[in-house]
N, CA, C and O atoms as a printed pandas DataFrame, in Angstrom:
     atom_number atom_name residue_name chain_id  residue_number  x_coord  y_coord  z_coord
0              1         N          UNK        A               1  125.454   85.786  112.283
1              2        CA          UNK        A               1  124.765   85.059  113.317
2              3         C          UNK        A               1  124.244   86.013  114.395
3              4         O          UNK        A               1  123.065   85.958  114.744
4              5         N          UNK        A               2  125.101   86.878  114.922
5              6        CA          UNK        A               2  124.261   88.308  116.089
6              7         C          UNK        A               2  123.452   88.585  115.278
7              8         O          UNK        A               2  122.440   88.268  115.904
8              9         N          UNK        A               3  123.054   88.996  114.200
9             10        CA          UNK        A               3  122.460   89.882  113.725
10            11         C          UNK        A               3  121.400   89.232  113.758
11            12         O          UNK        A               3  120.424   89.886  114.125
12            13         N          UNK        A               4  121.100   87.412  113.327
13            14        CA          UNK        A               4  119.861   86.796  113.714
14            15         C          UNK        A               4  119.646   86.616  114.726
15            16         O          UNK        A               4  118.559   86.077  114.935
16            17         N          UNK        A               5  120.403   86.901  115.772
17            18        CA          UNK        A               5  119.939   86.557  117.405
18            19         C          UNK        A               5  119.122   87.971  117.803
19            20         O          UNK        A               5  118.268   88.093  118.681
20            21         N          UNK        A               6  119.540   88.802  117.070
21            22        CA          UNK        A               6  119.084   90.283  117.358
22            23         C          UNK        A               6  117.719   90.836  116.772
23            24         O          UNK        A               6  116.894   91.703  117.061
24            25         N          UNK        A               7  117.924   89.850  115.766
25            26        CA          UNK        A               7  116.055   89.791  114.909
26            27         C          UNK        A               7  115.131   89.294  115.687
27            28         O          UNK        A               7  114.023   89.830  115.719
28            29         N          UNK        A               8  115.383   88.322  116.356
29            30        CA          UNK        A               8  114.424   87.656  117.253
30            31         C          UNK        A               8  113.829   88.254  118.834
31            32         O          UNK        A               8  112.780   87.941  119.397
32            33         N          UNK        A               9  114.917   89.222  119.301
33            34        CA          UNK        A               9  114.561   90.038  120.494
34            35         C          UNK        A               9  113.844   91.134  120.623
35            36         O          UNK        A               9  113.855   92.121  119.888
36            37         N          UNK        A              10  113.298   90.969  121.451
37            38        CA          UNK        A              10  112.234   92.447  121.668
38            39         C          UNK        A              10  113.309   93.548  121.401
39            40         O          UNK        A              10  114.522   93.495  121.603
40            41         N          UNK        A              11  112.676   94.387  120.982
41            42        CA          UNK        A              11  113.914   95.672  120.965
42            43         C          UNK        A              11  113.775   96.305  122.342
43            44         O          UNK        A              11  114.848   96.863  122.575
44            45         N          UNK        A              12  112.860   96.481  123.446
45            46        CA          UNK        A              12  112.723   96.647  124.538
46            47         C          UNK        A              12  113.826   96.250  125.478
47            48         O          UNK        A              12  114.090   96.981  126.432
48            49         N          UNK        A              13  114.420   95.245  125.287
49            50        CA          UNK        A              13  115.481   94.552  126.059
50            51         C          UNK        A              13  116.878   94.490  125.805
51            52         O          UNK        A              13  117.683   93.718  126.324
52            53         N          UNK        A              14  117.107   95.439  124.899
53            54        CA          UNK        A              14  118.260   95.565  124.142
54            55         C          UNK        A              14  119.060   96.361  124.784
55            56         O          UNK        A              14  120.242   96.090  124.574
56            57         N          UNK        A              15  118.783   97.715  125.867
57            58        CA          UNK        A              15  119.155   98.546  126.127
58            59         C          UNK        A              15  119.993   99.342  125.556
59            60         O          UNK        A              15  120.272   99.017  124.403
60            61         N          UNK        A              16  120.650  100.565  126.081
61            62        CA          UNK        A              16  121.084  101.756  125.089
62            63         C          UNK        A              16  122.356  101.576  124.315
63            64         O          UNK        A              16  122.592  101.884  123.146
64            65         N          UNK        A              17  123.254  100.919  125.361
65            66        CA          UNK        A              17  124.553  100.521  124.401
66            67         C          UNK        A              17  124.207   99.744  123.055
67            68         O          UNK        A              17  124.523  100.018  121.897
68            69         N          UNK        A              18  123.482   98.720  123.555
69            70        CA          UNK        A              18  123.097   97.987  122.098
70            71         C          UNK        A              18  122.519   98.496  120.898
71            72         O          UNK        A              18  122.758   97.949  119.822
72            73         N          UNK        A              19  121.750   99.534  120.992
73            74        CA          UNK        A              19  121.301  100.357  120.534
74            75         C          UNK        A              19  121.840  101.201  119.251
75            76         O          UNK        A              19  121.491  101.310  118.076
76            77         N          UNK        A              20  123.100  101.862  120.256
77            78        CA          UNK        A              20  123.959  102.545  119.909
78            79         C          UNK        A              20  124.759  101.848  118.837
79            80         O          UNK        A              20  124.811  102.273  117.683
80            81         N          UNK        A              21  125.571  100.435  119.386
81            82        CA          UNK        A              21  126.097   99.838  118.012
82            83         C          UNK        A              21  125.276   99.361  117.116
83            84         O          UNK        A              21  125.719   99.381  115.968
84            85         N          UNK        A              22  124.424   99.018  117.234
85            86        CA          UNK        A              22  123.549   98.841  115.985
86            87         C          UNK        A              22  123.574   99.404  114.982
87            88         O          UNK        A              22  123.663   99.029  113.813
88            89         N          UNK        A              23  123.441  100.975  115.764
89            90        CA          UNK        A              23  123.424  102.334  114.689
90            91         C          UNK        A              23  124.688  102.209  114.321
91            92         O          UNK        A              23  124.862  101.892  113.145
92            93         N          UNK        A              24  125.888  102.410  115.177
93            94        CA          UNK        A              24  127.173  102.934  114.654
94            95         C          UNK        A              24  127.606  101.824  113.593
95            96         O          UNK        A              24  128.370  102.196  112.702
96            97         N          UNK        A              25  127.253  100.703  113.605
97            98        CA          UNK        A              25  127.399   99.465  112.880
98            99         C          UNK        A              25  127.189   99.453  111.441
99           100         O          UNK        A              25  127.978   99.063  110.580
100          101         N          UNK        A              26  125.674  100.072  111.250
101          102        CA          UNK        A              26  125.136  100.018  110.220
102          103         C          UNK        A              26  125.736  101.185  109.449
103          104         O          UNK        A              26  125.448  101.160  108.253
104          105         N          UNK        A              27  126.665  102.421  109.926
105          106        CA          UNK        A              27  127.003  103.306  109.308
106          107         C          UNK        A              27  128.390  103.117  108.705
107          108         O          UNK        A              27  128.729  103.640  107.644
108          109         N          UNK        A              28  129.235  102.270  109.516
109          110        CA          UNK        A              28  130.405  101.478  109.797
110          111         C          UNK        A              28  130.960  100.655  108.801
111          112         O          UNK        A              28  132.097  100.816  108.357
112          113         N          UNK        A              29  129.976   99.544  108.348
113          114        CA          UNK        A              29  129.635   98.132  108.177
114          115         C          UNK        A              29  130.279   97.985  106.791
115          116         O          UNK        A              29  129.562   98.491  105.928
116          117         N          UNK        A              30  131.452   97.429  106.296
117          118        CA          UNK        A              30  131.929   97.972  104.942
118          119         C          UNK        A              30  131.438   97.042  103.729
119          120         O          UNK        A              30  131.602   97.323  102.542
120          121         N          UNK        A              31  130.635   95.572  104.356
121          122        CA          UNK        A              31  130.170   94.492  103.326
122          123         C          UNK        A              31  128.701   95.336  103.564
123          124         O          UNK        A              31  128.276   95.845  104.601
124          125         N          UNK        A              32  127.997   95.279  101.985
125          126        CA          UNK        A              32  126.941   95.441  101.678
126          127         C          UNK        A              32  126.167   94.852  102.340
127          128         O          UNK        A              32  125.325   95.328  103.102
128          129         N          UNK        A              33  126.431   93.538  102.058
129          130        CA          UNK        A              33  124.627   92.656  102.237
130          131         C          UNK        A              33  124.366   92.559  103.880
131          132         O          UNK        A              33  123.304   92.334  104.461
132          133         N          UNK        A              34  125.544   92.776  104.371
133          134        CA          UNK        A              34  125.233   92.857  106.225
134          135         C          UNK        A              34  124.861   93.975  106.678
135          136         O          UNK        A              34  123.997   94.019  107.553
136          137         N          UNK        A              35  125.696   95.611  105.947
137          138        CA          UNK        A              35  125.003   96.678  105.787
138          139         C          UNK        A              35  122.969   96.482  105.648
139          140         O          UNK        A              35  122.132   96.923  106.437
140          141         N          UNK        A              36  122.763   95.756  104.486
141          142        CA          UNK        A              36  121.472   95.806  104.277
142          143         C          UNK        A              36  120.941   95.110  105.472
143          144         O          UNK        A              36  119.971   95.693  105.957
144          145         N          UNK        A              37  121.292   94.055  106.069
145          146        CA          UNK        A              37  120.473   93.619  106.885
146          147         C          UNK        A              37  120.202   94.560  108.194
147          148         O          UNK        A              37  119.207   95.019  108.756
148          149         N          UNK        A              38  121.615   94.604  108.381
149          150        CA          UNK        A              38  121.238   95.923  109.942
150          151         C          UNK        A              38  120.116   97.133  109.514
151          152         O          UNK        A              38  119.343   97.748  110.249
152          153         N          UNK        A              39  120.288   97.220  108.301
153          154        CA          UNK        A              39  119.568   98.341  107.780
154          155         C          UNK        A              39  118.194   97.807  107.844
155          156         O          UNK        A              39  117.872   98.363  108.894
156          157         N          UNK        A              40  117.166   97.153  107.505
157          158        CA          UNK        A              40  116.783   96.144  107.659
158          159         C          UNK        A              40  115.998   95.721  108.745
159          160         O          UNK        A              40  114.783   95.528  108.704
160          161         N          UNK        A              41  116.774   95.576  109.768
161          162        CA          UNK        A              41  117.090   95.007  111.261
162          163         C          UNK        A              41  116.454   96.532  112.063
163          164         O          UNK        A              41  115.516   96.451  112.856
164          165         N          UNK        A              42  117.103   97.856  111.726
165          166        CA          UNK        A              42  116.847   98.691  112.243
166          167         C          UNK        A              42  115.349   99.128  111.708
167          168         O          UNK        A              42  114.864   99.884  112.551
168          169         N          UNK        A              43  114.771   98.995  111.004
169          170        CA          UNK        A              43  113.360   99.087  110.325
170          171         C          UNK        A              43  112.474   98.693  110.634
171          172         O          UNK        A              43  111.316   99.107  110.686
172          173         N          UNK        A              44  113.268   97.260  111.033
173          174        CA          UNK        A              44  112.007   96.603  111.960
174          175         C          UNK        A              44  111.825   96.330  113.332
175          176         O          UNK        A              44  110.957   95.614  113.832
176          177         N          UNK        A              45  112.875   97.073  113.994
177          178        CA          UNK        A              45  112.404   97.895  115.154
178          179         C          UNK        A              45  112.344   98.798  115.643
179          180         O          UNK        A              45  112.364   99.048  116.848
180          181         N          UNK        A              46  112.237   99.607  114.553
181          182        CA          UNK        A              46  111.818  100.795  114.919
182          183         C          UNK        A              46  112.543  101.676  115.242
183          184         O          UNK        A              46  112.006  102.496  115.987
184          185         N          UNK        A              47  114.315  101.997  114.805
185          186        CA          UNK        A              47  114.994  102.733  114.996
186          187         C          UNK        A              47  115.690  103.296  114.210
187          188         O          UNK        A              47  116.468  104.171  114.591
């Protein structure tokens, strides 16, 4: 469910902490298919 609240936001407004777990998340993340989405998620904004 974050992860669709997080699809929908500007990435502009996210600021740096958020940022940060996103990344550390997606490296983290031990289920695949949520792996893929952050992965995903990070693609399409640009980080």
């Amino acid at each position: 469910m974050a992860i669709k609240a997080l699809e929908g936001w500007n990435v502009a407004s996210w600021g740096e902490r958020l940022v940060e777990a996103v990344t550390r998340l997606s490296e983290v993340e031990p289920e695949d298919s949520v792996k893929e989405r952050l992965h995903k998620l990070r693609e399409a904004k640009g980080l």
